[in-house]
C-alpha positions as CSV (number, residue, x, y, z in Angstrom):
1,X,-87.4,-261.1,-30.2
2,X,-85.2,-258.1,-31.1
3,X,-82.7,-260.6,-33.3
4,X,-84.4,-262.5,-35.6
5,X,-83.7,-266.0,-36.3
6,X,-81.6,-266.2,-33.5
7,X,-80.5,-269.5,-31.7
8,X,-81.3,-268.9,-27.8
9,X,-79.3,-271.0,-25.5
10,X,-81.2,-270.9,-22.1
11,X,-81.5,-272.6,-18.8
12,X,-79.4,-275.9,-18.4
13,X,-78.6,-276.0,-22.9
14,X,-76.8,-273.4,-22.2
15,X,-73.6,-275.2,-21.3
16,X,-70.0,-274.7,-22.7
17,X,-70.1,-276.8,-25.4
18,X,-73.0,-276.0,-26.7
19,X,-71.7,-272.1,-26.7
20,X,-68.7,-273.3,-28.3
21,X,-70.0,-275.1,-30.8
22,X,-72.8,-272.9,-31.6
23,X,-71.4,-269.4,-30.9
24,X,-68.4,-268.9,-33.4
25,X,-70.4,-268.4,-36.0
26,X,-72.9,-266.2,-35.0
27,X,-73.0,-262.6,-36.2
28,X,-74.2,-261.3,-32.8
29,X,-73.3,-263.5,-30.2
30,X,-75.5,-262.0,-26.6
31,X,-74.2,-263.6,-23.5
32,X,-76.0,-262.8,-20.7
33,X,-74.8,-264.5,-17.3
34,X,-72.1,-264.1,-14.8
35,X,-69.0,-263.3,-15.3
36,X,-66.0,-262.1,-12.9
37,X,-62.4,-260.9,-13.4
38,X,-59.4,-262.0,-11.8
39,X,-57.1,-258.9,-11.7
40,X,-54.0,-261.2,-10.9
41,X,-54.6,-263.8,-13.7
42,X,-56.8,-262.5,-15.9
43,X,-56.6,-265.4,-18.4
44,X,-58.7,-266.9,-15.9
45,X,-61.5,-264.5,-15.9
46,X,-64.7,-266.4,-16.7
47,X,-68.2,-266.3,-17.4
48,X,-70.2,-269.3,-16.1
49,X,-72.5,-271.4,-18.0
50,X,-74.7,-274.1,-16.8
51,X,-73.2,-277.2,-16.1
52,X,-73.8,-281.2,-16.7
53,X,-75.1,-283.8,-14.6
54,X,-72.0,-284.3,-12.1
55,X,-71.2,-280.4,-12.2
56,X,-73.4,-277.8,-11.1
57,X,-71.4,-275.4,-13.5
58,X,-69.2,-274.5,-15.9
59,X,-66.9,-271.5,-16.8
60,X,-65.7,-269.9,-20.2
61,X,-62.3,-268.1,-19.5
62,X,-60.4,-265.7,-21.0
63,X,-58.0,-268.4,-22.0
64,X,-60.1,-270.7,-23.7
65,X,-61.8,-267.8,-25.7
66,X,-58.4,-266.6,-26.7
67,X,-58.4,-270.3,-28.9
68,X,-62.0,-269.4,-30.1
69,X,-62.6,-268.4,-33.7
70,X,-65.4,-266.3,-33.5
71,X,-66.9,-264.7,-36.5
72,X,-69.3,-261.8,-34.8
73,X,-69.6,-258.7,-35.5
74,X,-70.6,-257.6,-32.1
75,X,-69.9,-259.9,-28.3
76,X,-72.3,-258.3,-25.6
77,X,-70.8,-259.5,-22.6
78,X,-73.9,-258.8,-20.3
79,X,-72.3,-259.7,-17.1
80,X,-70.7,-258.4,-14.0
81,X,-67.1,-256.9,-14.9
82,X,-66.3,-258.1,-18.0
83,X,-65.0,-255.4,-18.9
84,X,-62.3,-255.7,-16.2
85,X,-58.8,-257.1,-16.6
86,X,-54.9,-256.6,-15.3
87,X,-52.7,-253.9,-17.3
88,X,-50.2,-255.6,-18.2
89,X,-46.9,-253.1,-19.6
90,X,-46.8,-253.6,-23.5
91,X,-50.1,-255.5,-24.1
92,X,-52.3,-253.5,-22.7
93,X,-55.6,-254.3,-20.3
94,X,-55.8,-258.1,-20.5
95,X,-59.0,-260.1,-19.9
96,X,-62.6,-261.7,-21.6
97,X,-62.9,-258.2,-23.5
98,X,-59.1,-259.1,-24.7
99,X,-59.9,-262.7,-25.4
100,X,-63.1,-261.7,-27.3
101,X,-61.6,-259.0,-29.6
102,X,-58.2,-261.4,-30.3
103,X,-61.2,-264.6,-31.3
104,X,-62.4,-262.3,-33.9
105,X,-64.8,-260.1,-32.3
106,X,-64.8,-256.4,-34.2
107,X,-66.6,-254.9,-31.2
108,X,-67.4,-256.0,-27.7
109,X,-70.0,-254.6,-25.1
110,X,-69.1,-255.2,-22.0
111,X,-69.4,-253.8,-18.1
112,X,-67.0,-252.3,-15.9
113,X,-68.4,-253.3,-12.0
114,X,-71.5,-255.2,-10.7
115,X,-74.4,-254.6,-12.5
116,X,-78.4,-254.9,-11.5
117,X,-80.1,-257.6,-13.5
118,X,-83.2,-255.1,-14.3
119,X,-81.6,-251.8,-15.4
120,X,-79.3,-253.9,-17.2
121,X,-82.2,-256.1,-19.3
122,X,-83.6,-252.4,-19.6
123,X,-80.5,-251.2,-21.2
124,X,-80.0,-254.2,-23.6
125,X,-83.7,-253.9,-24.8
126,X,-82.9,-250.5,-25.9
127,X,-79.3,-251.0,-27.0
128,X,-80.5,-253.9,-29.3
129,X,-83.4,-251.3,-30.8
130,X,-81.5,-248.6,-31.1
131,X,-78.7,-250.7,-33.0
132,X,-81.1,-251.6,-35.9
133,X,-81.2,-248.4,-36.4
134,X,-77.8,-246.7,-35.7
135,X,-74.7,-247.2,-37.4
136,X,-72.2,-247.6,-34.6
137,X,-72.2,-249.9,-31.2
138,X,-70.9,-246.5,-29.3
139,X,-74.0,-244.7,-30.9
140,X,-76.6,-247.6,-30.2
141,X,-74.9,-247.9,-26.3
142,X,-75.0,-243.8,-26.2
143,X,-78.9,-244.0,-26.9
144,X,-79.6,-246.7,-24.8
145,X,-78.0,-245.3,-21.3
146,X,-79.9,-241.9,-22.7
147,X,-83.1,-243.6,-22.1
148,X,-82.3,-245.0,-18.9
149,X,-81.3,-241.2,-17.6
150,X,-84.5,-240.2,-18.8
151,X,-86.4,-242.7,-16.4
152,X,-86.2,-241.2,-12.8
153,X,-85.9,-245.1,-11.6
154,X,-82.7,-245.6,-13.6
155,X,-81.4,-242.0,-13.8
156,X,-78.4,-242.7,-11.1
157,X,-75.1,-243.8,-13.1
158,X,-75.3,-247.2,-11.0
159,X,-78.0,-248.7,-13.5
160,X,-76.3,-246.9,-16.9
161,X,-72.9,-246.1,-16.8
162,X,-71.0,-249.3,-16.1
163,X,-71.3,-250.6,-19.9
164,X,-68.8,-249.6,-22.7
165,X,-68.3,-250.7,-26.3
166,X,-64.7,-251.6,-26.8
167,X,-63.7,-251.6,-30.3
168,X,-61.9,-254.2,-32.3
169,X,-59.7,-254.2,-35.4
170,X,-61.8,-253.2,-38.7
């Protein structure tokens, strides 16, 4: 509702290869799903989409979104930890935030630990409103978790604070 004309990939269409071919040229691309990290090999940190008739899943990993060419303006990553990674000396912290920015994404929204499904469709509701309105994702993501402090059900850092915008190159 909050974008416009968008193309909603829900429920068993939203597979791989309907993201791939579908996602890279979205201005805002919105995943919302799960996702986990593997500190060890983080190429293989993954989000999982719904699967076909002989698997019950699929997953998108950092390594196959490295070869995406994305054309967004903004990734929201709204899954558990994707916002996680391994430090790796000379590249920095590697993982789906990584993969996202180096496709072409200028700025990614992503989370740093588990995160609860309803503070979190909370926060994107507000993030998404806010961002019509402010110029920057950091400013929009600032107002958002504001809003959440303010309610005395989601005032506890748990439901606000595990999101960050990571910015890509301009």
């Amino acid at each position: 509702k909050q974008l416009g004309g968008a193309t909603l990939l829900t429920g068993k269409a939203a597979t791989k290869a309907a993201l791939l071919a579908k996602g890279g040229a979205c201005d805002v691309l919105h995943i919302a799903t799960h996702g986990y990290a593997d500190p060890e090999s983080p190429e293989f940190s993954a989000l999982l989409l719904a699967g076909t008739a002989d698997r019950p899943f699929e997953t998108l990993t950092a390594q196959e979104v490295y070869l995406w060419p994305l054309n967004a303006r903004l990734v929201t990553l709204s899954a558990c930890q994707t916002g996680l990674g391994k430090d790796v000396e000379g590249e920095g912290l590697m993982g789906l935030t990584r993969a996202f920015i180096c496709a072409g994404a200028r700025d990614v929204l992503c989370s740093l630990w588990p995160v609860s499904d309803d503070s979190t469709a909370k926060l994107m509701t507000r993030f998404y409103a806010s961002r019509t309105q402010a110029s920057a994702v950091e400013q929009a993501l600032q107002e958002a978790q504001q809003a959440l402090i303010a309610d005395p059900a989601t005032k506890h850092p748990f439901f606000w604070a595990g999101f960050i915008a990571v910015r890509g190159p301009q």
